[in-house]
C-alpha positions as CSV (number, residue, x, y, z in Angstrom):
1,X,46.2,-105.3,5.9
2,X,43.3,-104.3,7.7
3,X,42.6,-104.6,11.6
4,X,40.1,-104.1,14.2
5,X,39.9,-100.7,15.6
6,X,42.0,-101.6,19.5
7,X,37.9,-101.1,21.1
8,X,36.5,-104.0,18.7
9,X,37.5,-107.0,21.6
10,X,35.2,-109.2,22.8
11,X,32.6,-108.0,25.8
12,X,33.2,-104.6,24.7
13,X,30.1,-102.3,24.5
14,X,28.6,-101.1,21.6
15,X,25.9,-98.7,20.1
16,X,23.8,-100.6,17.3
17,X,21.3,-98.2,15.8
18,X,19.3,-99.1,12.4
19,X,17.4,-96.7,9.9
20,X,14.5,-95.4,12.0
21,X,14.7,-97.2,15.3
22,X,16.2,-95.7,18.6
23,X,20.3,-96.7,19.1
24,X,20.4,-99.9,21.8
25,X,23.7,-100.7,23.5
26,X,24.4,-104.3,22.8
27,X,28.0,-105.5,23.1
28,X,30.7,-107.8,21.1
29,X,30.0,-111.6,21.0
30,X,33.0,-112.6,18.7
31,X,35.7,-110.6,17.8
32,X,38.3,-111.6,15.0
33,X,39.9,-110.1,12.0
34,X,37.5,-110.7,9.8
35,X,35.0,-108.8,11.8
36,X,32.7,-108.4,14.8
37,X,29.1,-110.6,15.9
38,X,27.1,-108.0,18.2
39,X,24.9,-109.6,20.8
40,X,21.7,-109.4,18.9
41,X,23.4,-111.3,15.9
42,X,23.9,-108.5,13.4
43,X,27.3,-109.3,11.8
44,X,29.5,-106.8,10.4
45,X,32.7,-107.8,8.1
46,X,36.0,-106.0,8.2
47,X,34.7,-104.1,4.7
48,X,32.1,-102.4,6.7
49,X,34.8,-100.5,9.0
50,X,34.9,-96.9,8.6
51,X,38.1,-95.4,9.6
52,X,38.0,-92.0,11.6
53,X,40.1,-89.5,12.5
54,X,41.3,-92.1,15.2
55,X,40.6,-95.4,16.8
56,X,37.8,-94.0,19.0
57,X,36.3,-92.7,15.7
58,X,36.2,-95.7,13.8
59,X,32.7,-97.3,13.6
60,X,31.1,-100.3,11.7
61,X,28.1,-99.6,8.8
62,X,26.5,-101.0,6.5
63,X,23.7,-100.7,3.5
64,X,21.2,-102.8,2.2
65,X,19.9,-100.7,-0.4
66,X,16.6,-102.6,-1.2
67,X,15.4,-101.8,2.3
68,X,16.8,-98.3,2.8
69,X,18.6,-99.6,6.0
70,X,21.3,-98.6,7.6
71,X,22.9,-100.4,10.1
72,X,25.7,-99.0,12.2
73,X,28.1,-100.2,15.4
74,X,29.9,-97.7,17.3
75,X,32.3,-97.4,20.8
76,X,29.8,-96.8,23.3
């Protein structure tokens, strides 16, 4: 089963950047373990974790390929 990374909590903050635009910090509205609501309302689902090497290297992204965006969420 998959889980949160342990700095995916509530409150915590975050770096949100998009395709093209400057990285804001923004931080976790709702946390549960289906996935994570940033501040600014972007959503990410569990299926957009991306494991690293370790908990602190994990990170949220996602695609919309009809845009050419990226979207990602990392520890800040």
């Amino acid at each position: 089963m998959n889980r949160l990374p342990e700095w995916a909590k509530a409150a915590a903050a975050v770096r949100f950047r998009a395709t093209g635009r400057d990285a804001v910090e923004c931080w976790i509205d709702q946390a549960t373990d289906r996935g994570i609501v940033l501040s600014n309302g972007e959503r990410f689902g569990i299926g957009h974790l991306r494991r690293g090497n370790s908990d602190d290297a994990s990170y949220f992204e996602k695609y919309d390929p009809r845009a050419r965006v990226r979207k990602t969420a990392r520890r800040a």
